[in-house]
C-alpha positions as CSV (number, residue, x, y, z in Angstrom):
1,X,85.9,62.5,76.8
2,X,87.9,59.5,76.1
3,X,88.3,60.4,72.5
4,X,90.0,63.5,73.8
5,X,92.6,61.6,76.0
6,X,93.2,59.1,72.9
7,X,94.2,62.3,71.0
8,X,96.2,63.9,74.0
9,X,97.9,60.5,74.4
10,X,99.1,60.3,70.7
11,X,100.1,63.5,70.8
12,X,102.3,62.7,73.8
13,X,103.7,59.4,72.2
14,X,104.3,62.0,68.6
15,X,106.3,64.2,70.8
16,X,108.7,61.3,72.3
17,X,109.0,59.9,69.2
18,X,109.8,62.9,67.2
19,X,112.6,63.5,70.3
20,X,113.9,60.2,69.9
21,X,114.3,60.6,66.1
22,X,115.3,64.0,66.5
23,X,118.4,63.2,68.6
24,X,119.7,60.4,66.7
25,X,119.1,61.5,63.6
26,X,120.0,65.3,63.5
27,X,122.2,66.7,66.5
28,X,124.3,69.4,66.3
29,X,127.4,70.1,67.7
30,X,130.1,72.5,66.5
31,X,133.1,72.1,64.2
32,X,135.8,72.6,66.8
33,X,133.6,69.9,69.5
34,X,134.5,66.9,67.1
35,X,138.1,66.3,66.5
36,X,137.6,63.0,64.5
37,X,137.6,63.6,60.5
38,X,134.9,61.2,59.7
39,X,132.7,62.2,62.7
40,X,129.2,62.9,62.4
41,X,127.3,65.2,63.8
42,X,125.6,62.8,65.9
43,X,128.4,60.3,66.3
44,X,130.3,63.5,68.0
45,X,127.2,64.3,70.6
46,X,127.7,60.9,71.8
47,X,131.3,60.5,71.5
48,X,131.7,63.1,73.7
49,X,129.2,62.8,76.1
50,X,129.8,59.1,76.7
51,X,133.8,59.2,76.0
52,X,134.2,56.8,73.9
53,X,137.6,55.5,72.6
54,X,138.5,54.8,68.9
55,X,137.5,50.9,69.2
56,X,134.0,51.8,70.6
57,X,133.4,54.4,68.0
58,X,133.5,51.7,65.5
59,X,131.1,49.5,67.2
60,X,129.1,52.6,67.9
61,X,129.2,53.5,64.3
62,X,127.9,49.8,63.2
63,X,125.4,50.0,65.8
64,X,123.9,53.5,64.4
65,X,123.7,52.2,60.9
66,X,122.1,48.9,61.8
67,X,119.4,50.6,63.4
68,X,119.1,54.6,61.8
69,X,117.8,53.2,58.1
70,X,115.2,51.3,60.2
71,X,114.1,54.0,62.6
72,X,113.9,56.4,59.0
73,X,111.8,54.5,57.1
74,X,109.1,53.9,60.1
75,X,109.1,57.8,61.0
76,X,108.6,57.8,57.5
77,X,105.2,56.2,57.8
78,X,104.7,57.1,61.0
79,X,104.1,60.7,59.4
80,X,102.1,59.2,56.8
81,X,99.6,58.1,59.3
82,X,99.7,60.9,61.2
83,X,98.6,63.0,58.1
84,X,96.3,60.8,57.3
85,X,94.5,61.2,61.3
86,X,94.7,64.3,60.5
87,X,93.0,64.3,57.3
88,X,90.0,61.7,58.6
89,X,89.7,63.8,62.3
90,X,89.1,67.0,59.7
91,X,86.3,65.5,57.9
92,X,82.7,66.6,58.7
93,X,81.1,63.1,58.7
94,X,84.5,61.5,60.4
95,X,84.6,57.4,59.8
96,X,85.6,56.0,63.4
97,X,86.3,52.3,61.9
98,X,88.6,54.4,59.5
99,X,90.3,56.0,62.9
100,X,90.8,53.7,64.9
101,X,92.7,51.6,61.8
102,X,95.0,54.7,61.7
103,X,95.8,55.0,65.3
104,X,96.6,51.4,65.1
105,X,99.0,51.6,62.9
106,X,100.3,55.0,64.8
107,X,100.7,52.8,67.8
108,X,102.3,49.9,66.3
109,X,104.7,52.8,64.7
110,X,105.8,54.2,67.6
111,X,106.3,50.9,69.3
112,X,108.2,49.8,66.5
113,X,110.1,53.2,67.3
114,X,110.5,52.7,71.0
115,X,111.7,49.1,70.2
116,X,114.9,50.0,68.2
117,X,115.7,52.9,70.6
118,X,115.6,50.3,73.5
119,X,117.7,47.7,71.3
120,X,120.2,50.0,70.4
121,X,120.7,51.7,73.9
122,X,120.9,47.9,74.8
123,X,123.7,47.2,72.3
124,X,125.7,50.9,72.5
125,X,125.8,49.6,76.5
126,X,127.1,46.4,75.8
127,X,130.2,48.1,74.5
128,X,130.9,50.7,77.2
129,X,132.7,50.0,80.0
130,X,131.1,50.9,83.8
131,X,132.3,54.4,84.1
132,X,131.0,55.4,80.9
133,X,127.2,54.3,81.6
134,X,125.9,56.4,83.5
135,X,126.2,59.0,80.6
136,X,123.8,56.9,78.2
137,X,122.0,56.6,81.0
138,X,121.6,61.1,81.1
139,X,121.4,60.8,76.9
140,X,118.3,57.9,77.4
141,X,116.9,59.4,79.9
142,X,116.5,62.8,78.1
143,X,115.1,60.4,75.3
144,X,112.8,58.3,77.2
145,X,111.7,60.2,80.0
146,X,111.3,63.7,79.5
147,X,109.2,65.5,76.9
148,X,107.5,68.9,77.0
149,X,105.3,68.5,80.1
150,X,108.3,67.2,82.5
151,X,109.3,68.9,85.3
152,X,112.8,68.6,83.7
153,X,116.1,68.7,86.0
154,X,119.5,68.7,84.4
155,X,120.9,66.6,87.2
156,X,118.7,63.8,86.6
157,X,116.8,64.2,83.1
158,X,113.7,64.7,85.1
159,X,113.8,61.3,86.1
160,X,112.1,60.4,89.5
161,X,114.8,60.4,92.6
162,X,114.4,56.7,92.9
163,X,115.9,56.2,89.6
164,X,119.1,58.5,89.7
């Protein structure tokens, strides 16, 4: 039984991961939503969800690339490791020493994950001025928060009353 809320748990932690790496990494918007001839895909979500002027696109921009090569290369092996669960969970005569080393390094993955996520929203705040947080606060808390099995609001990002 526990085994089987390990698994559901990683599968949980997979999920917000993969949404954490999936917004920062691949957003779409369309052409005519970002007016700014260098603009990325990304950069544009968030430059026009959170406003920001020309100044704080820069320091947005510096903050992305300190932290997106980072985040890359541990998904990277985050994905490894997954595989390689995957692999040892298929086997008939399954190694649990073997496991458990995997889902450690899953773990520490994922925390490694969570860790730039909550350094960067750190940093992208320090630049914004009041009016413009509570927007990273909506973008984070879809990333943070919410995942599949949320009772997801749009006012809040299916965040508990408390915390709106």
């Amino acid at each position: 039984m526990n085994k089987k809320i390990l698994i559901i748990e990683i599968a949980v932690l997979v999920l917000l991961t993969g949404l954490n790496v999936f917004l920062f990494c691949s957003k779409k918007e369309t052409p005519s939503a970002c007016n700014h001839e260098n603009c990325t895909n990304t950069e544009c979500y968030l430059t026009n969800t959170i406003s920001l002027n020309e100044n704080q696109k820069q320091q947005y921009q510096a903050i992305k690339q300190k932290y997106q090569q980072q985040a890359i290369l541990i998904a990277d092996s985050l994905h490894i490791s997954q595989e390689h669960l995957m692999r040892n969970l298929m086997n008939e005569q399954q190694d649990s020493i073997k496991i458990r080393e995997i889902e450690q390094v899953i773990s520490h993955c994922q925390a490694e994950l969570l860790h730039i996520s909550v350094n960067q929203y750190n940093e992208i705040k320090s630049i914004l001025t009041p009016s413009q947080i509570p927007a990273l606060d909506k973008l984070f808390s879809q990333i943070f928060i919410c995942r599949p099995t949320c009772n997801h609001r749009e006012e809040d990002a299916g965040t508990h009353p408390a915390l709106h």
